[in-house]
Predicted model as a PDB file, atoms N, CA, C, CB and O in Angstrom, pLDDT in the B-factor column:
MODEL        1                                                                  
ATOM      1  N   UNK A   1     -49.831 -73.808 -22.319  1.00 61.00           N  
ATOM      2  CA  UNK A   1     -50.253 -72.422 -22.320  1.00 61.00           C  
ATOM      3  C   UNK A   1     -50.741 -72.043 -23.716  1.00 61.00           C  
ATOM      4  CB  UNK A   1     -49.102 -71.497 -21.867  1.00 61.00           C  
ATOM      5  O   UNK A   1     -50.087 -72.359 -24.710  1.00 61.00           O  
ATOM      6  N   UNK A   2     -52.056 -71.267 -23.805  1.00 77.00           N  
ATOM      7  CA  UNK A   2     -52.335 -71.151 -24.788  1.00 77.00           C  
ATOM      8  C   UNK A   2     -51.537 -69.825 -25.809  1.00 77.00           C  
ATOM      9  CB  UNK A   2     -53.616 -71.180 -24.525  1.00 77.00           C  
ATOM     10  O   UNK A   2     -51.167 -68.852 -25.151  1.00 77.00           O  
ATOM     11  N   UNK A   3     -51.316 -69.781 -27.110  1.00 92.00           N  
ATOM     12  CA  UNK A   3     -50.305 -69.032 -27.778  1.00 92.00           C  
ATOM     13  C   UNK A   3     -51.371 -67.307 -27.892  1.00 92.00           C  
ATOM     14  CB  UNK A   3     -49.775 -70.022 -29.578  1.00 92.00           C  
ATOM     15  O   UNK A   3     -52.491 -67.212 -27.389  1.00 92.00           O  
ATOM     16  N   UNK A   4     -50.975 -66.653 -28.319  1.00 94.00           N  
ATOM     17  CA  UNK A   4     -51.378 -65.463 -28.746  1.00 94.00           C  
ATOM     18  C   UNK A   4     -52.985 -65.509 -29.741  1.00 94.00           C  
ATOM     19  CB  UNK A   4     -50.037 -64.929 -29.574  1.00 94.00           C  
ATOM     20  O   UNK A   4     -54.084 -65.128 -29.337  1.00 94.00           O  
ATOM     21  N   UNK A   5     -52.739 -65.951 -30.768  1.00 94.00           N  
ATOM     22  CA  UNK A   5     -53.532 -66.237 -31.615  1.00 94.00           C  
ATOM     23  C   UNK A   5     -55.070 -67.046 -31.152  1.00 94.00           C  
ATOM     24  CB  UNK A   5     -52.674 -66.935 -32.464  1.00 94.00           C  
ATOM     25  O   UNK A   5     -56.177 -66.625 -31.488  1.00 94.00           O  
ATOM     26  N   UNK A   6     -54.827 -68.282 -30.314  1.00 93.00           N  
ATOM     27  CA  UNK A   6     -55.502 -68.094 -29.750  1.00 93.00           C  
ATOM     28  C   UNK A   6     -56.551 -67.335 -28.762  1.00 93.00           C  
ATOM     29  CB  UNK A   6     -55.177 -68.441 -29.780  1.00 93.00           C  
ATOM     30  O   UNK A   6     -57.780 -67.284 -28.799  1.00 93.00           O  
ATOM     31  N   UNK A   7     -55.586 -66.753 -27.848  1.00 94.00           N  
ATOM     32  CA  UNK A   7     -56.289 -66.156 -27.025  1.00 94.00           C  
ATOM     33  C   UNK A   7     -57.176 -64.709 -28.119  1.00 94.00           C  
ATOM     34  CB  UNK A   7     -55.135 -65.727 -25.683  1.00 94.00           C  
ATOM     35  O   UNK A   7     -58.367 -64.405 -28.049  1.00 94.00           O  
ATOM     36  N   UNK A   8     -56.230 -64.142 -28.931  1.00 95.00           N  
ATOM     37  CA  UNK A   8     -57.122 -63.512 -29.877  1.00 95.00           C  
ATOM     38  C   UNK A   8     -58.467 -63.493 -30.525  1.00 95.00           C  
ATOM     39  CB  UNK A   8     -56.673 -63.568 -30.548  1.00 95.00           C  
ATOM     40  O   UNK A   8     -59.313 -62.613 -30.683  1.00 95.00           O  
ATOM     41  N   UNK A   9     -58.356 -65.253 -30.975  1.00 96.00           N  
ATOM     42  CA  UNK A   9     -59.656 -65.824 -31.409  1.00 96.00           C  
ATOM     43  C   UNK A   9     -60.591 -65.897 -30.262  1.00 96.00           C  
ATOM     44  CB  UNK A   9     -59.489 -67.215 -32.019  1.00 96.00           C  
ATOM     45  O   UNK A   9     -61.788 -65.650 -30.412  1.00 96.00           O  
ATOM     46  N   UNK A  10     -59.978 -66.293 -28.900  1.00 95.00           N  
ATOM     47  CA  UNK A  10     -61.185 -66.232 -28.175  1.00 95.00           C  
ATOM     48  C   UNK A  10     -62.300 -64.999 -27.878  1.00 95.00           C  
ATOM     49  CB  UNK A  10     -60.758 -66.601 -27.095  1.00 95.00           C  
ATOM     50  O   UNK A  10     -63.501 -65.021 -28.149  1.00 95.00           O  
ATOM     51  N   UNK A  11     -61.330 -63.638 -27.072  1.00 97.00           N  
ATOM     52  CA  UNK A  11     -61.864 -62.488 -27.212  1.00 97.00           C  
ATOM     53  C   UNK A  11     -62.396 -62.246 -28.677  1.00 97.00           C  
ATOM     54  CB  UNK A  11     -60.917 -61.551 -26.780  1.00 97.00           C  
ATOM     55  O   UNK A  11     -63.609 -62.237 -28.466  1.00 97.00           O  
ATOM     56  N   UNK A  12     -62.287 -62.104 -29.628  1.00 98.00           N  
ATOM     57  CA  UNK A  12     -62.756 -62.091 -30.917  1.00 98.00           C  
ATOM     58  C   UNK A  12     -63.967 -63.026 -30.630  1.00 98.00           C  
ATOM     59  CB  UNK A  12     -61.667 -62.566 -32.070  1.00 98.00           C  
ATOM     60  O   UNK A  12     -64.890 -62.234 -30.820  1.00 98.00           O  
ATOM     61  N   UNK A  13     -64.547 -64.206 -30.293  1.00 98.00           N  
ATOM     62  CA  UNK A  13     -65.699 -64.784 -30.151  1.00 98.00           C  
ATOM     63  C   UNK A  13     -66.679 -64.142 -29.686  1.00 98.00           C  
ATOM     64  CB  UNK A  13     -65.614 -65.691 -29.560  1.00 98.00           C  
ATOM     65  O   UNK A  13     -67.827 -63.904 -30.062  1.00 98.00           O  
ATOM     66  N   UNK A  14     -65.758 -63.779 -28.394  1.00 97.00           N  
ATOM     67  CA  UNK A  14     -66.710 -63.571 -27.232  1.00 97.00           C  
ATOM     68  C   UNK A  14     -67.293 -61.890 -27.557  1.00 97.00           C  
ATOM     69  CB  UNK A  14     -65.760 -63.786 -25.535  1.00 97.00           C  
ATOM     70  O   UNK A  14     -68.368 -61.545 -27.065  1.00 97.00           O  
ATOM     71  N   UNK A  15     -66.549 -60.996 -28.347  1.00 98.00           N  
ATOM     72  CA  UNK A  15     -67.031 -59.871 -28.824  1.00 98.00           C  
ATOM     73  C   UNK A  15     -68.150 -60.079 -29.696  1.00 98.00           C  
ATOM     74  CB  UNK A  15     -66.071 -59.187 -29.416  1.00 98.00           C  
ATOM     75  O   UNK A  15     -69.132 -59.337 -29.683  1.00 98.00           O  
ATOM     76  N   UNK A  16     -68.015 -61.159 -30.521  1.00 98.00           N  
ATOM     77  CA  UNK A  16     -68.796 -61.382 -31.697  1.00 98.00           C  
ATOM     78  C   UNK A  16     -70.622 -61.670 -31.397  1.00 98.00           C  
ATOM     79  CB  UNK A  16     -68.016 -62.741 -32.421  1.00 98.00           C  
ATOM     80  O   UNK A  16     -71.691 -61.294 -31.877  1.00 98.00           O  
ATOM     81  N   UNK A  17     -70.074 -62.672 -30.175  1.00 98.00           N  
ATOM     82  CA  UNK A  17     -71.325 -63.218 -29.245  1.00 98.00           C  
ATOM     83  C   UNK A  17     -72.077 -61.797 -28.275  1.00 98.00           C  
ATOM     84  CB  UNK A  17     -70.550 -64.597 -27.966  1.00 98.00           C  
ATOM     85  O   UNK A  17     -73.114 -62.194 -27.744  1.00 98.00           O  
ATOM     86  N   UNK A  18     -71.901 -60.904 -28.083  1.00 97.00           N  
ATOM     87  CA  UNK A  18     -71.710 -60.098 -27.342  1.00 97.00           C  
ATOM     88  C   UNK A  18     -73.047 -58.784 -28.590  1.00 97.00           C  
ATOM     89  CB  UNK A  18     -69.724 -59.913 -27.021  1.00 97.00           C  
ATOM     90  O   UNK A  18     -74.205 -58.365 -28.592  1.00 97.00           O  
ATOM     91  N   UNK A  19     -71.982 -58.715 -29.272  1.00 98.00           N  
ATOM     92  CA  UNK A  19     -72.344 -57.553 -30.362  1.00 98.00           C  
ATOM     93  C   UNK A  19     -73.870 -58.263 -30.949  1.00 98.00           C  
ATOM     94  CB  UNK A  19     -70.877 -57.354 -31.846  1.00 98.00           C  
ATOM     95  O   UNK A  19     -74.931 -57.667 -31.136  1.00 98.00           O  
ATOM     96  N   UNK A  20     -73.552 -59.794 -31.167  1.00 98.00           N  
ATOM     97  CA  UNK A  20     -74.915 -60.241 -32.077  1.00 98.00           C  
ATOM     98  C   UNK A  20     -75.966 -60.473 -31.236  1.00 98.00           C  
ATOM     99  CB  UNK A  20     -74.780 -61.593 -32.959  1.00 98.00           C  
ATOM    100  O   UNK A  20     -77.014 -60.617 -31.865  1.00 98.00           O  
ATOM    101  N   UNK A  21     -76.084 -60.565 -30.015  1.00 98.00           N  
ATOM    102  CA  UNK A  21     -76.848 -60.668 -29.066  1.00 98.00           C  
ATOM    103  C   UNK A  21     -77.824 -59.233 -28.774  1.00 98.00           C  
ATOM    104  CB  UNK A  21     -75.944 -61.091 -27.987  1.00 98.00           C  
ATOM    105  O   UNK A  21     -79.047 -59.244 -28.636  1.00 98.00           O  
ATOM    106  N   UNK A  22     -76.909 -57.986 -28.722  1.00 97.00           N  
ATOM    107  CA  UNK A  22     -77.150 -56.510 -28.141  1.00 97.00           C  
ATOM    108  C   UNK A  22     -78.424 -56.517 -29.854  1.00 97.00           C  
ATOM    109  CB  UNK A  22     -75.126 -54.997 -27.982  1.00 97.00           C  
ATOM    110  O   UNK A  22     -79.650 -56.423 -29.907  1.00 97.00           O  
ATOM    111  N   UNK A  23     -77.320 -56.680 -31.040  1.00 97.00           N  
ATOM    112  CA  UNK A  23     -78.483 -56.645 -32.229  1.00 97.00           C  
ATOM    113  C   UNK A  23     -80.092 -57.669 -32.520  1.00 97.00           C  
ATOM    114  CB  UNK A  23     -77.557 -56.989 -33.475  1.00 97.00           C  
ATOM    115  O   UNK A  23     -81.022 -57.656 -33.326  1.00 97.00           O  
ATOM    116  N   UNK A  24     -79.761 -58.299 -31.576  1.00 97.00           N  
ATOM    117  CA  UNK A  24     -80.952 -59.240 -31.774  1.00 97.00           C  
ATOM    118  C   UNK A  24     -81.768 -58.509 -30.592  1.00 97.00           C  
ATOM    119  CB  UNK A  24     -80.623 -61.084 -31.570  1.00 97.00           C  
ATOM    120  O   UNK A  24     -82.953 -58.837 -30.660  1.00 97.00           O  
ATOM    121  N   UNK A  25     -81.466 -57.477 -29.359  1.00 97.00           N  
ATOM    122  CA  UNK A  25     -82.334 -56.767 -28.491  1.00 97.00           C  
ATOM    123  C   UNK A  25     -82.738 -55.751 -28.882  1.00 97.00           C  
ATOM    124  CB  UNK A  25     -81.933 -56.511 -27.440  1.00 97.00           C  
ATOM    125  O   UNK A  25     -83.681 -55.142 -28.376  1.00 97.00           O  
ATOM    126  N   UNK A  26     -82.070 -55.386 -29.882  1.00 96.00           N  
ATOM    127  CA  UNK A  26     -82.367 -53.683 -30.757  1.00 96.00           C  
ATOM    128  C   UNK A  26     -83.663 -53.833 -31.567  1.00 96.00           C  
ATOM    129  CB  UNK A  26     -80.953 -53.155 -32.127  1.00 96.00           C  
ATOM    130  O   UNK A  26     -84.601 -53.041 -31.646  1.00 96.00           O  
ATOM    131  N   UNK A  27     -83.439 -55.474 -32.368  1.00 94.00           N  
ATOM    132  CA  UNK A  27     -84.180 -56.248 -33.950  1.00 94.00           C  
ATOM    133  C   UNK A  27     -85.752 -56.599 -32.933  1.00 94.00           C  
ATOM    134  CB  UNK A  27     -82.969 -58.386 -34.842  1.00 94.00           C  
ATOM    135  O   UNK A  27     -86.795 -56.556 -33.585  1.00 94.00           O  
ATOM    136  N   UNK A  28     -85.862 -56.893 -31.567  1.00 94.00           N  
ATOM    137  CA  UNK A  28     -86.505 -57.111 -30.930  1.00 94.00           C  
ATOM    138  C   UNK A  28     -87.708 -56.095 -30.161  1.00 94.00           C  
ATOM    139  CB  UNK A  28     -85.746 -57.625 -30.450  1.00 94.00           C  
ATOM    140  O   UNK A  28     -88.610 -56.378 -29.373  1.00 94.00           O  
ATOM    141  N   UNK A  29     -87.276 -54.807 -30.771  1.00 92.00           N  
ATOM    142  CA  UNK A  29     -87.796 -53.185 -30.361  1.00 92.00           C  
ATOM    143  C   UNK A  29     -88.865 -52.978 -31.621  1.00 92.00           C  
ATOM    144  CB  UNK A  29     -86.275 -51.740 -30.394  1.00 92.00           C  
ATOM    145  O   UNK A  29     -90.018 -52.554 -31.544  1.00 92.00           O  
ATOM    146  N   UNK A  30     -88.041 -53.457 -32.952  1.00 88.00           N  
ATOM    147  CA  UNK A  30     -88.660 -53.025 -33.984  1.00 88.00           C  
ATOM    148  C   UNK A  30     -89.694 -53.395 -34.513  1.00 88.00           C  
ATOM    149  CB  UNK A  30     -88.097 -53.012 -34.677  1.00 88.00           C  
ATOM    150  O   UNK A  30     -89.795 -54.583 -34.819  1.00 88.00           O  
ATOM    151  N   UNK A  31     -91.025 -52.261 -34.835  1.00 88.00           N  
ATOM    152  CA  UNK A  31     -92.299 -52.401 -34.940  1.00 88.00           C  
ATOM    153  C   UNK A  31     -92.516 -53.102 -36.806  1.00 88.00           C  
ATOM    154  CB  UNK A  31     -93.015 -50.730 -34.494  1.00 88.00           C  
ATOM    155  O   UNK A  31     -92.221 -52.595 -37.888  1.00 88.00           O  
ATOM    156  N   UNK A  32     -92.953 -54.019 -36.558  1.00 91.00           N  
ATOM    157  CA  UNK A  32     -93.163 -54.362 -37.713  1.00 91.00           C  
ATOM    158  C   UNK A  32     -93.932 -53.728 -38.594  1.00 91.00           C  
ATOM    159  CB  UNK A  32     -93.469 -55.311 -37.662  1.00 91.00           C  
ATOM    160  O   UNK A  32     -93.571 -53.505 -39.750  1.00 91.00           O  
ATOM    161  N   UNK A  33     -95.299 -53.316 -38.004  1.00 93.00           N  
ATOM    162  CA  UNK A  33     -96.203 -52.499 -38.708  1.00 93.00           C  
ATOM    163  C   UNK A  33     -97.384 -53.565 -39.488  1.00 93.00           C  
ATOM    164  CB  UNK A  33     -95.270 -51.531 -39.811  1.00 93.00           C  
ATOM    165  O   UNK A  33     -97.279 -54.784 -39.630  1.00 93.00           O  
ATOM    166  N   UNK A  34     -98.475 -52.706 -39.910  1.00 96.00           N  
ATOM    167  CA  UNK A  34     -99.134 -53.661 -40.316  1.00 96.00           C  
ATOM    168  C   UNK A  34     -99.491 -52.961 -41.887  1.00 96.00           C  
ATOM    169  CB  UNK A  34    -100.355 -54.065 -39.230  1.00 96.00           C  
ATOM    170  O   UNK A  34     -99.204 -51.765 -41.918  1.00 96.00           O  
ATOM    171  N   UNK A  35     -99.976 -53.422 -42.977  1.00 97.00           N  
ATOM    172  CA  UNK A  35    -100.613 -53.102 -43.824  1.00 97.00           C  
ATOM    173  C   UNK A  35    -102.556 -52.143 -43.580  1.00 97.00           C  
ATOM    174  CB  UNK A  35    -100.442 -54.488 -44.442  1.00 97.00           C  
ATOM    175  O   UNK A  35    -103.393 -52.197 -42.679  1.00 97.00           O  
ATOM    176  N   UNK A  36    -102.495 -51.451 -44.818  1.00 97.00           N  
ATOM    177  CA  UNK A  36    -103.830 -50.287 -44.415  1.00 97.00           C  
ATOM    178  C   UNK A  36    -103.513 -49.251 -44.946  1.00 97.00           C  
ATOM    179  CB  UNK A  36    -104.156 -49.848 -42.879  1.00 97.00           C  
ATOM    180  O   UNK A  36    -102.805 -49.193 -45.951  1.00 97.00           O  
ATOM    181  N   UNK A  37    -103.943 -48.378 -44.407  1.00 98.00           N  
ATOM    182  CA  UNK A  37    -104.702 -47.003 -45.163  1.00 98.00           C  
ATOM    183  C   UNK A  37    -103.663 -46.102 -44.479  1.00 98.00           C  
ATOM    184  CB  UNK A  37    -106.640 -46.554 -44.730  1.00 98.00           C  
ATOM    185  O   UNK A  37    -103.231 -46.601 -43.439  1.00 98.00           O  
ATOM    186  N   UNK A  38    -103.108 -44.802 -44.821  1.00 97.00           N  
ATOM    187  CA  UNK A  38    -102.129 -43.904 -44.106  1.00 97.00           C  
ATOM    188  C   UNK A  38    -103.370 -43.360 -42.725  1.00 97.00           C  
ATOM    189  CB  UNK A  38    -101.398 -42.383 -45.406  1.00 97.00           C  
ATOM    190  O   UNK A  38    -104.568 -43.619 -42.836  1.00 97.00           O  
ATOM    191  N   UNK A  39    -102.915 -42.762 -41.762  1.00 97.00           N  
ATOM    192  CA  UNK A  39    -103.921 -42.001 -41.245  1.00 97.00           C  
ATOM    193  C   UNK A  39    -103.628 -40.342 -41.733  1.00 97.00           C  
ATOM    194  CB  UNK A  39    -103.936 -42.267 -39.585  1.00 97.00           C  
ATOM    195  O   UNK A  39    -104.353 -39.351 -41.641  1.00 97.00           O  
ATOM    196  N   UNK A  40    -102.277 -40.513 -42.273  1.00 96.00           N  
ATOM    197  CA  UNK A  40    -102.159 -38.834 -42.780  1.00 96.00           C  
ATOM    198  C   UNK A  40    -102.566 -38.531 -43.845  1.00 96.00           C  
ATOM    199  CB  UNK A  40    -100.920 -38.238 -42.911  1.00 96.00           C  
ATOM    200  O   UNK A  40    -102.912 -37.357 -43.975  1.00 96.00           O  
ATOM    201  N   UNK A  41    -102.667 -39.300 -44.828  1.00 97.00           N  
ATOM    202  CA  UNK A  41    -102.254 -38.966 -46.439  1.00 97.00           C  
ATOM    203  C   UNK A  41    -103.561 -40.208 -46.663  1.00 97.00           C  
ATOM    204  CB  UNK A  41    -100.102 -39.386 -47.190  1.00 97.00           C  
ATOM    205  O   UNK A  41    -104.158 -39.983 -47.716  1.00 97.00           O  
ATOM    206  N   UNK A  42    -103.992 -41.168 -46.073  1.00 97.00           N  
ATOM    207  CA  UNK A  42    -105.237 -41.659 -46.828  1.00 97.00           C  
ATOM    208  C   UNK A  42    -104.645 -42.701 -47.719  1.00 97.00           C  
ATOM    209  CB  UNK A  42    -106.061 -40.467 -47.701  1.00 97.00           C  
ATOM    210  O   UNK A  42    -105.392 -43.636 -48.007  1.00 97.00           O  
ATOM    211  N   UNK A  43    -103.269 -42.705 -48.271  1.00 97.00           N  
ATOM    212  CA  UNK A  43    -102.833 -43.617 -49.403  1.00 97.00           C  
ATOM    213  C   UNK A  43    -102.846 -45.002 -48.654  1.00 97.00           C  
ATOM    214  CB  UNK A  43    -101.267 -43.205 -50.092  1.00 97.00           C  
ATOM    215  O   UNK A  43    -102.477 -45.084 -47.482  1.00 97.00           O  
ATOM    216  N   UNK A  44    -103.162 -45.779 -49.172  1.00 97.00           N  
ATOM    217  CA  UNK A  44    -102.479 -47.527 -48.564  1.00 97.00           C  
ATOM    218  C   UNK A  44    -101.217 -47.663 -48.993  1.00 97.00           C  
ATOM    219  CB  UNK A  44    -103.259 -49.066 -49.218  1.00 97.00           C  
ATOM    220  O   UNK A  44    -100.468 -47.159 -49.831  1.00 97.00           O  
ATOM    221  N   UNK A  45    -101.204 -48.538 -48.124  1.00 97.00           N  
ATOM    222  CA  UNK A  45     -99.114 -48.710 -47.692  1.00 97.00           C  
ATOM    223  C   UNK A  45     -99.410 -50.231 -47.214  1.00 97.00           C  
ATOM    224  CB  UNK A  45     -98.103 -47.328 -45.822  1.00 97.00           C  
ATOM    225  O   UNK A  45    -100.223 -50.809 -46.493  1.00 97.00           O  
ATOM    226  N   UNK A  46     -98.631 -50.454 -47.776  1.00 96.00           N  
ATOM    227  CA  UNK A  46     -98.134 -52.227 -47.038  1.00 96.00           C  
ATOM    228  C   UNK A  46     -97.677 -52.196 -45.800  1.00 96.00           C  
ATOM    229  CB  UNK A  46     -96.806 -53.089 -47.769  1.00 96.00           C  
ATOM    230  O   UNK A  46     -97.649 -53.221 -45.117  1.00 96.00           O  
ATOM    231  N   UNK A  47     -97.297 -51.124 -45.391  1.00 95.00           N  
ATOM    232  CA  UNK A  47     -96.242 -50.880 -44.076  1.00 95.00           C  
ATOM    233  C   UNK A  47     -96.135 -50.024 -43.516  1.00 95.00           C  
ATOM    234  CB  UNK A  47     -95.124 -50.943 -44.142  1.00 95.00           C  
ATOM    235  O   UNK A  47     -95.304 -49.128 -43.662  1.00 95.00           O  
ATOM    236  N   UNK A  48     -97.565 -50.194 -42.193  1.00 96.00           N  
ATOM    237  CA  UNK A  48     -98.035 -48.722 -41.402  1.00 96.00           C  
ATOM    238  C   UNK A  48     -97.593 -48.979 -39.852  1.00 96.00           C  
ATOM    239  CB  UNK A  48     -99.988 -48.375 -41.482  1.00 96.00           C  
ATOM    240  O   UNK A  48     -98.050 -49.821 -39.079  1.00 96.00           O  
ATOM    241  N   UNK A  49     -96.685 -48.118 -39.649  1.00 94.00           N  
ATOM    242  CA  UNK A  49     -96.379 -47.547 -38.209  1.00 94.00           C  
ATOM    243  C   UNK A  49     -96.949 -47.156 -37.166  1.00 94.00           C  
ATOM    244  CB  UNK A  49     -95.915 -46.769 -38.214  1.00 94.00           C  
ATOM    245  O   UNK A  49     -96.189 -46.221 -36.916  1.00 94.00           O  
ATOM    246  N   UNK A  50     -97.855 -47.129 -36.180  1.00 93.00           N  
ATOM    247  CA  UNK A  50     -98.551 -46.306 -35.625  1.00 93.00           C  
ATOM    248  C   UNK A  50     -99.586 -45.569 -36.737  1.00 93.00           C  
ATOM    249  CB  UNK A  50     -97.614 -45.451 -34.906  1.00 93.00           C  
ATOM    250  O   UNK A  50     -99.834 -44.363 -36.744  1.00 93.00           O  
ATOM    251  N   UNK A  51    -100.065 -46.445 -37.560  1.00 95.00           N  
ATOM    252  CA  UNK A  51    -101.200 -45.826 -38.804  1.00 95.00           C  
ATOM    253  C   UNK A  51    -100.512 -44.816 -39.495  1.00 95.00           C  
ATOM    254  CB  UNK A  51    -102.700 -45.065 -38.222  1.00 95.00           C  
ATOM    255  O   UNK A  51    -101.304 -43.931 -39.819  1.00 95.00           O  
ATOM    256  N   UNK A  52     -99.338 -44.580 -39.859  1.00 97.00           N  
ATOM    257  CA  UNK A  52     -98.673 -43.905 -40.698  1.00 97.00           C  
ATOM    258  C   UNK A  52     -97.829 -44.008 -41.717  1.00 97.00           C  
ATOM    259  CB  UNK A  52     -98.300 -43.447 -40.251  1.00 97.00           C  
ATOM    260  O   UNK A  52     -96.791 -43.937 -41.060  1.00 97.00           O  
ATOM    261  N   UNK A  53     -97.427 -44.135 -42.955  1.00 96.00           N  
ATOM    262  CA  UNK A  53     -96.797 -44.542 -43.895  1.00 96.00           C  
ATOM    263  C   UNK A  53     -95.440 -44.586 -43.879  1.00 96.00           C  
ATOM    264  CB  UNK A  53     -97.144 -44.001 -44.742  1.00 96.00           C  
ATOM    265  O   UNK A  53     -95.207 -43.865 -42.910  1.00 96.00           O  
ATOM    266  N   UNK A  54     -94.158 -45.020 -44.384  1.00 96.00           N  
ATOM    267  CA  UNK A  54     -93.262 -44.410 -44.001  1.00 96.00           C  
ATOM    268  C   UNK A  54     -92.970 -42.875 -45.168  1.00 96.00           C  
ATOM    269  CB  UNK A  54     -92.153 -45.568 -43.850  1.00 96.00           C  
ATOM    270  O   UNK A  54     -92.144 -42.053 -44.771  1.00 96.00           O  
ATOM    271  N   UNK A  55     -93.595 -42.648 -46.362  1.00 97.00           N  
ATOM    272  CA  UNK A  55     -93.491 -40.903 -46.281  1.00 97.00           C  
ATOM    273  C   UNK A  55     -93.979 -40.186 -45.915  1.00 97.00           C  
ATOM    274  CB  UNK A  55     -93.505 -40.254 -46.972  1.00 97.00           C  
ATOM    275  O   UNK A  55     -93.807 -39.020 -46.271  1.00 97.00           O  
ATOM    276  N   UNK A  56     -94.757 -40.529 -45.096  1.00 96.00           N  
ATOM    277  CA  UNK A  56     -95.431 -39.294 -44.239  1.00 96.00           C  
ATOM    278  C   UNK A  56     -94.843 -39.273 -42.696  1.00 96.00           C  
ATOM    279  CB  UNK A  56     -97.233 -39.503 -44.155  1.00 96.00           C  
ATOM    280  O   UNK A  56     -94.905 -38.392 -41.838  1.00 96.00           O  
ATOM    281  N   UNK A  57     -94.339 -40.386 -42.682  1.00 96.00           N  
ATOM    282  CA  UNK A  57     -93.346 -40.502 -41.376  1.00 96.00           C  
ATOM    283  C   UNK A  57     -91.940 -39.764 -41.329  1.00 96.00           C  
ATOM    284  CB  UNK A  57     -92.978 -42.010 -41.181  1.00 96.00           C  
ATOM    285  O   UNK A  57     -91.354 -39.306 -40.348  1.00 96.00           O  
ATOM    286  N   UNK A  58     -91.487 -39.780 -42.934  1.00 96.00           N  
ATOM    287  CA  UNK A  58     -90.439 -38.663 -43.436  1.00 96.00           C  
ATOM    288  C   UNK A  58     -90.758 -37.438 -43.377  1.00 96.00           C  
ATOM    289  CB  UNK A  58     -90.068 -38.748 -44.709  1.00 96.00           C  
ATOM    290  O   UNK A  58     -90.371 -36.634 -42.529  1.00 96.00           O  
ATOM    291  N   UNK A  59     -91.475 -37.239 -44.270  1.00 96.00           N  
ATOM    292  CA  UNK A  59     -92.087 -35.989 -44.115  1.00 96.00           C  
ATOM    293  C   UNK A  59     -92.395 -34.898 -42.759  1.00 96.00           C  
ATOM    294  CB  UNK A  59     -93.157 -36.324 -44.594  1.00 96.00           C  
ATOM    295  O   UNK A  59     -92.100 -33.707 -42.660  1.00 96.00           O  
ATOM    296  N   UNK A  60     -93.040 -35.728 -41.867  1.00 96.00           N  
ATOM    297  CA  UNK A  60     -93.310 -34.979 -40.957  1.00 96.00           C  
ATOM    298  C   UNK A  60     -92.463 -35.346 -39.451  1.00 96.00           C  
ATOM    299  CB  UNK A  60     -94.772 -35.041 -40.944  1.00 96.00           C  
ATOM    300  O   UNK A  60     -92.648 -34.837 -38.345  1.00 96.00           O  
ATOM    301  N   UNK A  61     -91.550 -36.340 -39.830  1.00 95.00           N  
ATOM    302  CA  UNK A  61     -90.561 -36.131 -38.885  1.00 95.00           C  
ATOM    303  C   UNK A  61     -90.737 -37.070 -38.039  1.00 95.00           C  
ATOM    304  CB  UNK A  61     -90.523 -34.921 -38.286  1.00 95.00           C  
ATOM    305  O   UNK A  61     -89.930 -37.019 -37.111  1.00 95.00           O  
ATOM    306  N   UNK A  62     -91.539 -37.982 -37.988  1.00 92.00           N  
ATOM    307  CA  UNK A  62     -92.235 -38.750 -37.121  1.00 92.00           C  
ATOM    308  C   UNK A  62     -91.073 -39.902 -36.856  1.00 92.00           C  
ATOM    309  CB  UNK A  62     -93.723 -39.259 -37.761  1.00 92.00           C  
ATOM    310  O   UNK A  62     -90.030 -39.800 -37.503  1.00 92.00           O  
ATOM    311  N   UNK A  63     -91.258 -41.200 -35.746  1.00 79.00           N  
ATOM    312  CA  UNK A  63     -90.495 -42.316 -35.437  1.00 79.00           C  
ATOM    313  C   UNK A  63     -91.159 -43.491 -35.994  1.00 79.00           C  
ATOM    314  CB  UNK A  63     -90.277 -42.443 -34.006  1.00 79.00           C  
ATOM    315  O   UNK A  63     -90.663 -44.608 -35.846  1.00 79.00           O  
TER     316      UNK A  63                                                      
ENDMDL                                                                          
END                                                                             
């Protein structure tokens, strides 16, 4: 029969496997973006959203 500790470590795996999986479906949503010109502000950005910068994405509230 397996002792306590064990069975601990197992659930503890299987949470671990569980949690890093759900984060790799979340990491899998996220828009990388491309480099270019803002479409709000005109500035270039290495890293445009839907053609938007991320301070003008602050700024105006945007996702």
């Amino acid at each position: 029969m397996a002792d306590e500790i064990d069975v601990t470590n197992d659930r503890i795996e299987a949470e671990l496997q569980t949690e890093q999986a759900r984060i790799r479906a979340e990491a899998a949503k996220f828009d990388p973006g491309k480099p270019g010109d803002c479409d709000l502000c005109c500035e270039w950005s290495g890293r445009l959203v839907k053609g938007v910068c991320a301070p003008c994405r602050d700024k105006w509230g945007l996702e």
